[in-house]
N, C-alpha and C positions, 0 to 999 in steps of 0.2 A: 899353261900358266905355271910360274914358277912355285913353291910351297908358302918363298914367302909372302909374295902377291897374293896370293891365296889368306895366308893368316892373317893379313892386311886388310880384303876386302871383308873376313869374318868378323875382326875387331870391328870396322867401322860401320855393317850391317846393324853387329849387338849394342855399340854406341849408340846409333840413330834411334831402333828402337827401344835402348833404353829412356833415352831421352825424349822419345814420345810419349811414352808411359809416363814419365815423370809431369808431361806436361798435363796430361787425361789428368793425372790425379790434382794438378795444381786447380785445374777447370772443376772438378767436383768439389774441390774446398773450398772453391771463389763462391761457388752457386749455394752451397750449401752454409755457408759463412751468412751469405744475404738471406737466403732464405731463412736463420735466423735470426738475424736483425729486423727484419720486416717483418716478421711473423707471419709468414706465404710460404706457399713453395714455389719453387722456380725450377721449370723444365731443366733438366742437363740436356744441352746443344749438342749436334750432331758433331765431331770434331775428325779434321780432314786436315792432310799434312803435303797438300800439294798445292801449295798457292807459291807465286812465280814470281821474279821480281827482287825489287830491293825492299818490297813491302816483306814487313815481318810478320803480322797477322792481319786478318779480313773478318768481319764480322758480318753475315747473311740473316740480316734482322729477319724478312716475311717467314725466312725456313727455318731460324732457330740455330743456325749454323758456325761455327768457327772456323777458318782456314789459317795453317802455319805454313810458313816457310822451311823445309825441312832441310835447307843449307844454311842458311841463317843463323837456324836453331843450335846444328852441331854444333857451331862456333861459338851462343853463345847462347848455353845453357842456363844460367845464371839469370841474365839479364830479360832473356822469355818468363822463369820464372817469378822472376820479384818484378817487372816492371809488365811486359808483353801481353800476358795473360791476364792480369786483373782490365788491363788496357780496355780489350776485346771484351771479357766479360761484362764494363762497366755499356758495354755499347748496345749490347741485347738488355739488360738490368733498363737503362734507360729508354728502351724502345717498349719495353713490355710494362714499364708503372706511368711513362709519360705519353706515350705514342711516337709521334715522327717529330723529332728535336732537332735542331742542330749537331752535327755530329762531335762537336768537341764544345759543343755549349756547356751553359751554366749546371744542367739537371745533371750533364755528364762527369760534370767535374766536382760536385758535391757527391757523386755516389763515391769516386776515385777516392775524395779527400776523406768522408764519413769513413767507410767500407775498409779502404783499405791502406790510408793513411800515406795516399800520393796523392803528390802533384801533377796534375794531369798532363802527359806531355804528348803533342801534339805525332812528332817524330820522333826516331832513334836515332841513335849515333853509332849504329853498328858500323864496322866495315863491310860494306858491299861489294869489293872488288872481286872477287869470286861469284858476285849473280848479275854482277852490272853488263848491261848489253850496248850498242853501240851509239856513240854520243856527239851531239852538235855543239858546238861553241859559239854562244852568242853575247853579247855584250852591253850591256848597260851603262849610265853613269859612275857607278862605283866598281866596275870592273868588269870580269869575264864568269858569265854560266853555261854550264851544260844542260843541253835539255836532252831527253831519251830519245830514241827514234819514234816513238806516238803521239808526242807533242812534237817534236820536229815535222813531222809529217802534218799535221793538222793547223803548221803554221803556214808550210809549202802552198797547200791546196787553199789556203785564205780561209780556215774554217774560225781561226783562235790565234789571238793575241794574248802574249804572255807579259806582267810586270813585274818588276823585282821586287822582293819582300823588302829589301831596306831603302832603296831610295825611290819606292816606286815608278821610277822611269820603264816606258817599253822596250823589251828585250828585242835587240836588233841582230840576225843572224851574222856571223862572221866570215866572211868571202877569203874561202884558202886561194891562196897565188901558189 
């Protein structure tokens, strides 16, 4: 390995887990923020930085748990902290004063808006093209979707029909020639 390859792969080591750290600590002020608002305390969640995907966090209500996306994240430090994080937090907060909700319901969206002063947003808009894995083209009335290889697969085998968000027609696979 060359020296600079080397000072490359060191930078981007100390980056990542600078940026975990940042995140740990974003997680303990989310928790600890509510825990004063409610006047409770609330568990700090086990917090794991290997979730996969174009998902950018995962919240593991029975166990307490948070997962990040740890490619995601390098790119977009910023946006895990002021948006991603409260996101996830607001998802345990709501499992553990409501029980089993909806996952982007009402209870979830009042903690976002109270707490921490979002608009609860269902998805991101990161760039994924660096974790995006291999994709089907299917087609609707209002145009063309990609869906991943696990929903393509589970259209293949007849298990799941997919419909489009805007003009709810069913998504028809697109036959390459």
């Amino acid at each position: 390995m060359n020296p600079l390859s080397a000072t490359h792969l060191i930078c981007s080591l100390f980056l990542s887990f600078n940026s975990q750290q940042l995140v740990i600590q974003k997680v303990e002020q989310c928790i600890n923020h509510a825990s004063s608002y409610f006047k409770q305390n609330f568990r700090l969640p086990k917090i794991g930085f290997k979730q996969r995907g174009k998902i950018a966090g995962c919240a593991r209500l029975q166990t307490n748990e948070l997962r990040f996306n740890p490619i995601l994240l390098s790119d977009n430090v910023d946006a895990f902290l002021e948006e991603v994080v409260p996101h996830e937090v607001c998802h345990l907060l709501a499992y553990t004063l409501f029980g089993k909700v909806r996952p982007h319901g009402k209870e979830w969206q009042s903690l976002m808006l109270e707490l921490f002063d979002l608009k609860g947003q269902t998805y991101h808009q990161m760039d994924v093209s660096k974790v995006k894995g291999k994709s089907f083209n299917y087609q609707c009335e209002c145009g063309s979707i990609e869906l991943g290889i696990r929903r393509h697969n589970k259209v293949v085998k007849g298990k799941q029909t997919y419909i489009c968000r805007k003009c709810r027609s069913p998504l028809m696979a697109q036959v390459s020639v």
